[in-house]
C-alpha positions, -999 to 999 in steps of 0.1 A, spaced: 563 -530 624 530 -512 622 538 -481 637 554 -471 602 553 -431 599 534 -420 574 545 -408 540 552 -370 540 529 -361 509 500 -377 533 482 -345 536 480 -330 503 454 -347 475 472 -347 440 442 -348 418 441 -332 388 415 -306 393 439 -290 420 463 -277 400 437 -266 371 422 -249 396 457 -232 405 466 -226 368 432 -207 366 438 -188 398 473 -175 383 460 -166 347 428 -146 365 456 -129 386 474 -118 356 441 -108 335 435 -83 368 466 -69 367 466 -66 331 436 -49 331 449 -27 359 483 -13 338 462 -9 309 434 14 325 466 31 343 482 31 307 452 48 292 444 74 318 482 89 314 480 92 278 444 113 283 460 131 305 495 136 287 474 146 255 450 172 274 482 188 287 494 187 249 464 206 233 464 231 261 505 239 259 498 239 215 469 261 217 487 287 241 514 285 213 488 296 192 475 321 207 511 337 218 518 338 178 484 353 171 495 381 194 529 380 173 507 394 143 495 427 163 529 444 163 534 469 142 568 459 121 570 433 101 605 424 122 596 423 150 562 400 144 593 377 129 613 381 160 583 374 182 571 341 160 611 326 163 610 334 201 576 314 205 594 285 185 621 281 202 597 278 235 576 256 217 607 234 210 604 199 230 635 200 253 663 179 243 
């Protein structure tokens, strides 16, 4: 008979360039999305340390103000208040 149907696998070419070229496809895919989650990665801890020196140096200045009462109690009373607001929550 030589009406035989052809072999399934007919279509595609196995060489070996094809599946380099799918290998390199899949690691530049990963390299992008690296890059992405580190830029992301770097931008949030910028932004998470601005937001750190701001909230310290209003600390500061709160205890600062502390220092222009007039008793020496209540400039102690003042500094523990701003210390426990400085206190990360837990």
């Amino acid at each position: 008979m030589s009406d035989a149907a052809p072999p399934m696998d007919a279509g595609i070419v196995r060489s070996p360039s094809n599946w380099r070229m799918a290998l390199i496809a899949a690691l530049l895919g990963l390299l992008v999305m690296l890059v992405v989650t580190l830029a992301w990665l770097v931008g949030y801890q910028v932004e998470a340390a601005q937001e750190r020196r701001s909230f310290e140096a209003a600390l500061r200045e709160a205890d600062a103000r502390c220092f222009e009462l007039a008793t020496r109690r209540e400039t102690d009373a003042c500094r523990a208040t701003n210390a426990l607001r400085g206190r990360p929550a837990e």
